[in-house]
C-alpha positions, 0 to 999 in steps of 0.5 A: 687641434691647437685646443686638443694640444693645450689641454695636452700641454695643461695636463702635462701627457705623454703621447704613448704611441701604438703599433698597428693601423695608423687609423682609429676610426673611419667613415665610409660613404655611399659614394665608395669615398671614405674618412680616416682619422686618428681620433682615440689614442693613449696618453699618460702622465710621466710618473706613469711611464716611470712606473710602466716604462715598457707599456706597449698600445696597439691598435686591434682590428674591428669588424663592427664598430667604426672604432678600433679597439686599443689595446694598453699592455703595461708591462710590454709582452716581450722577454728581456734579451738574454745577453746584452753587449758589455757597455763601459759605465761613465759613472765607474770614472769616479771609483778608484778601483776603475782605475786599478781593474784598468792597470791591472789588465793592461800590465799584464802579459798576453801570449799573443801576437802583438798586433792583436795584444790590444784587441785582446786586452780590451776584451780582458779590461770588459770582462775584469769590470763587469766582474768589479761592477757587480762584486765592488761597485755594485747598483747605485740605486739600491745604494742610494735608497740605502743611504738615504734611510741611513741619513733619516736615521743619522738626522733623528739621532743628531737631533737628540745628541747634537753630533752631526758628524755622521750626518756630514759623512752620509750627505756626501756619500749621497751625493755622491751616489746622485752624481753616479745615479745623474751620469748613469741616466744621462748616458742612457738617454743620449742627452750630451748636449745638456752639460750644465744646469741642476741634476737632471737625473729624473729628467734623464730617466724619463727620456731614457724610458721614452727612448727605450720605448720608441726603440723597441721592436715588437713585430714586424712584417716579415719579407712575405708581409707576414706579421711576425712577433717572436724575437727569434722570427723578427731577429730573422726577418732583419737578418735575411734583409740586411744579408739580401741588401749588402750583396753585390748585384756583380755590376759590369762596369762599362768603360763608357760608364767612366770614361768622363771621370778626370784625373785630378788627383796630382803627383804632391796630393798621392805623395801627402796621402801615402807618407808615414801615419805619425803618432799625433794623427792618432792622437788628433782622431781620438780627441775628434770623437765624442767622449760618449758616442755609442761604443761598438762590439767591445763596448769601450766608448772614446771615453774609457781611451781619453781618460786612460790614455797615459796608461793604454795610449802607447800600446794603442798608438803602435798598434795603429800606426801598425794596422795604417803603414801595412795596410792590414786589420784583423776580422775581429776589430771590423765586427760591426753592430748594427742598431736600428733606428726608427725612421718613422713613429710607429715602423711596421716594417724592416725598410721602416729602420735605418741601420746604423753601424756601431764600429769599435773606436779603435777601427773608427781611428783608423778610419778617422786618419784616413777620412782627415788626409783625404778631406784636406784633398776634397775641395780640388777633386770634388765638383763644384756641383758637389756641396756635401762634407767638403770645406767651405761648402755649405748646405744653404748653397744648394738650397738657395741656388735651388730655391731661385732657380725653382721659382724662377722656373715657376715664373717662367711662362713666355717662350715655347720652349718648357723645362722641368726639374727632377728632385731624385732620392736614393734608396739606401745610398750607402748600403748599395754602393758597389765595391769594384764601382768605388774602387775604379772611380778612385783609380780613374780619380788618379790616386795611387795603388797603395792609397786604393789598397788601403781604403779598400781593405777597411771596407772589404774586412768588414762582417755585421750582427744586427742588435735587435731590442739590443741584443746582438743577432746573426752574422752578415759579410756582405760584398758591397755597401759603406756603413753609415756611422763610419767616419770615412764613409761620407767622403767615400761617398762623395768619390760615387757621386762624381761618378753621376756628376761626370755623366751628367757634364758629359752629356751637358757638353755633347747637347744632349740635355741643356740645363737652365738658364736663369738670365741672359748669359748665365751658366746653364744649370744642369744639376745639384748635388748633396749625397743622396738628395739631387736635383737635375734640371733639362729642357721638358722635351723627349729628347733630354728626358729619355737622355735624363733616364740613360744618364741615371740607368747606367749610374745605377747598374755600375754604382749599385745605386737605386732611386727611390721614386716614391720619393722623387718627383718632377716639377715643370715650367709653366711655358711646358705643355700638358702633352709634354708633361703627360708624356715625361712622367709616363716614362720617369714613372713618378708624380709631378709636385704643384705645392710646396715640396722640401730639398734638404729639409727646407721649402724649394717653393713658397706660394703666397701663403709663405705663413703655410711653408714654415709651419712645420717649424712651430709643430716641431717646437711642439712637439720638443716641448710636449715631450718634456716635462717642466716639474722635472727641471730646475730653473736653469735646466729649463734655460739649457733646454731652450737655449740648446735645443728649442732656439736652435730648432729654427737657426737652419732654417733662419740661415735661408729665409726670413720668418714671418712675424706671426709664426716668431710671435708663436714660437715665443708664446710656446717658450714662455710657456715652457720657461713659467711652468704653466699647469693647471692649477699652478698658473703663473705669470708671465714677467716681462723685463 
């Protein structure tokens, strides 16, 4: 494999995926055992991609050969959408007549009520610039390619006459046209990081052909496990899912089920929460926002709101702090796009996708004020347990506290007494939380009535359309969910958990479980918390175990929550009997890990192998650099890539362990590689200080 990977790296290929079985040959034996292997697949060079950005590979069904044929499309077999969204254009920022389209709008009069004159306007300003667009400003690279057989020309005449003065003039025009064409890619293919070195706009190009691709749906299987490739049937299949998940199961929510949520949120705290929304609250959210984030249904990025803040801020600002001191917001400004995000190469399926909510940046905003009052209140009523999106947690807590409680745990032999470790993961956490669940938990938290109206007003008003290979389709109004993508979402989330966190402590202070202890005299650990990834631990015993099962059966009938249990899984002492084991994973109905497993994406284990835990580090750098191509960058936009993206890639996990020496020793041969440009014919050498 590592040979087959540098004759990759030497050619310089891109890996065109496929669509189908995940296998492309297999062995079958007598014995009824069989070999499944990935052994043909289709791989190009990036001017070929630039060429036949839309080829799609799929894998075919044989009945003969122990191969499967595959079938290469160059030019895709789908239609291009019909209606893509309107998306403001970084590259308009540099033409005045932007500006004066912008001015034009926002000066004009709106017979309207004056809490939707804004909303209307942006509508206007997205209408008037696709008009501009296409009448003044028109395409960049059919401009460019104008300008550059003007300037070929300019050349061939200055050479005879001696004047260069419209050579001068046609090279900043190019130019200028470049910088247009850079910023046009860069926003295309999602690369923000990369604020400096050459102009990338090739490069930015190929990631945005790549992205484009790894982004396109062309079938699925339908709810039925039907294959389905027409547009309207795939639109329909994600439609009827996404409308099934967001409705409510109608919990009851049992008084006993929140009895042992305290109330923590003090008399200051509601009175800090409810006071007046000031115009530099808005202001501050805005600038939080990243300039080029993905807009939502009137396509404005913060962007377009930064840099036309003097003009647009004022009315912006009143609307607002409208919508935040009356508790209101129109149906049309909660419209959400939801876009669909590969969760893994090559998805088959609708649960394959993670939806991701594109909210317009003046609902985000409001949801941004919201989300910088409540988060200053977090470290005082979110547990201890808890160490997600709150101040002065840090993610690496619950990893090395889960890290040496496991391996002491795997230590662990003398005694007669066995414990276990139950690694759990929510299926669809955010989409599933039940609305009367969250509300009741903030009213049993203790914040005031107002505070609670507000809240859940914006996550009530909410309706979606689902973008499908980017266009929009359907209407869902769901009854129950939070949207990820949403800035207040994360927070609100983390109020949900404290339900689980309270039943849990409620049990641990009654004797019903015991968690573990590491040492003589320490706290008993019961559990760890961080959003939907957790660990519970208890005594290996019956009792604690169907204790375990009641504490998570009620969780989730009155939160809506539901765990995943392909993905969770149960680890035992080695003091823990095999009758014991046998009878704990018959009732939880999941496997028992005995390798190294992941808590929040770094080992929870590491054997006497530790070279063998930390692989996958060096096959992510991997495959970062195998997805780019050297001969597209400059010297110093190589330097950025490897600095920005490559040295970063093993920082998270640096911040917990030591490396071994080899695995570093790797990671550098493959930089160097990268950072020489070695290909092929064209090998160079390798200069030390």
């Amino acid at each position: 494999m590592q040979l087959f990977r540098e004759a990759i790296d030497e050619c310089g290929f891109i890996d065109l995926g496929y669509s189908g079985s995940k296998f492309t040959w297999r062995k079958h034996f007598a014995n009824g055992q069989s070999i499944w292997e990935r052994l043909d697949r289709a791989l190009c060079t990036n001017d070929w991609l630039q060429q036949f950005g839309a080829t799609k590979v799929f894998h075919l069904k044989s009945s003969t050969s122990d191969h499967i044929p595959i079938w290469i499309v160059p030019n895709g077999l789908d239609p291009p959408p019909l209606s893509r969204p309107f998306r403001f254009e970084e590259m308009w920022l540099s033409d005045k007549g932007c500006g004066r389209t912008v001015e034009a709008v926002w000066r004009d009069d709106f017979n309207c009520e004056a809490e939707v004159q804004v909303i209307r306007k942006i509508e206007k300003c997205g209408k008037d610039l696709t008009q501009w667009s296409r009448q003044h400003f028109g395409s960049v690279r059919r401009k460019l390619k104008e300008k550059k057989k003007q300037l070929e020309k300019a050349e061939l005449v200055a050479m005879h006459l001696g004047n260069n003065f419209q050579v001068r003039e046609l090279t900043k025009e190019v130019n200028d046209l470049l910088d247009k064409e850079n910023k046009m890619w860069r926003q295309r293919a999602k690369y923000f990081w990369l604020i400096g070195g050459d102009k990338n706009t090739k490069y930015f190009h190929s990631k945005a052909t790549q992205r484009c691709r790894r982004n396109k749906i062309s079938g699925i299987f339908d709810l039925n496990g039907v294959w389905v490739s027409q547009p309207n049937l795939i639109a329909n299949s994600f439609t009827d899912y996404y409308q099934a998940l967001f409705t409510s199961s109608n919990p009851i929510l049992e008084e006993a089920s929140l009895t042992s949520v305290p109330k923590l949120i003090t008399v200051k705290m509601n009175a800090m929460l409810s006071q007046e929304f000031m115009d530099w609250e808005v202001q501050t959210a805005l600038k939080q926002m990243a300039p080029l984030k993905a807009p939502g249904l009137d396509g404005m990025p913060p962007l377009f709101y930064q840099n036309y803040w003097s003009l647009v801020g004022c009315d912006v600002t009143k609307t607002i702090l409208s919508y935040l001191n009356t508790a209101t917001l129109p149906h049309p400004l909660n419209h959400t796009f939801i876009t669909l995000i590969p969760k893994i190469k090559n998805p088959l399926s609708v649960n394959d996708f993670r939806p991701i909510s594109l909210c317009n940046v003046l609902y985000k905003n409001f949801s941004k004020v919201l989300a910088n009052r409540l988060k200053k209140i977090l470290p005082n009523i979110i547990s201890k347990y808890q160490s997600a999106f709150t101040k002065n947690r840090l993610i690496s807590d619950n990893i090395l506290v889960a890290f040496e409680t496991l391996h002491c745990m795997k230590k662990h032999k003398t005694g007669k007494t066995g414990y276990m470790a139950v690694k759990l993961d929510m299926s669809k956490a955010y989409d599933r939380v039940e609305w009367a669940f969250l509300e009741e938990i903030m009213r049993k938290l203790g914040f005031e009535e107002r505070w609670i109206k507000l809240m859940m007003v914006y996550v009530k008003s909410v309706s979606y359309s689902i973008l499908v290979n980017g266009e929009p389709k359907g209407q869902i109004h769901p009854s129950r969910g939070i949207r990820q993508g949403d800035p207040l979402s994360p927070f609100l989330f983390l109020l949900c958990t404290e339900g689980l966190h309270s039943l849990i402590t409620k049990a641990a202070n009654e004797g019903s479980i015991r968690g573990f202890s590491l040492c003589r005299r320490s706290p008993r650990l019961t559990h760890l918390l961080f959003a939907d990834d957790n660990l519970l631990f208890c005594k290996a015993n019956k009792n604690d175990s169907l204790k375990v099962l009641e504490i998570l059966a009620t969780y989730e009938s009155v939160s809506g929550q539901q765990i995943n249990r392909s993905k969770t899984s149960l680890f035992f002492s080695k003091s823990t009997s095999e009758e014991e084991k046998r009878e704990i994973k018959e009732a939880f109905g999941v496997p028992e890990i005995v390798h190294y497993d992941k808590y929040l994406g770094l080992p929870s284990l590491i054997g006497k192998h530790k070279r063998a835990s930390f692989d996958y580090i060096k096959e992510r750098i991997w495959r970062k650099l195998q997805g780019w191509e050297e001969k597209l960058l400059s010297q110093a936009g190589r330097e950025i890539l490897i600095k920005a993206v490559v040295q970063a890639i093993p920082t998270y996990t640096m911040s917990c362990f030591m490396l071994p020496r080899s695995l570093c020793h790797e990671i550098e041969v493959l930089i160097r590689k990268f950072w020489w440009g070695q290909r092929g014919d064209r090998r160079k050498i390798h200069w030390v200080k």
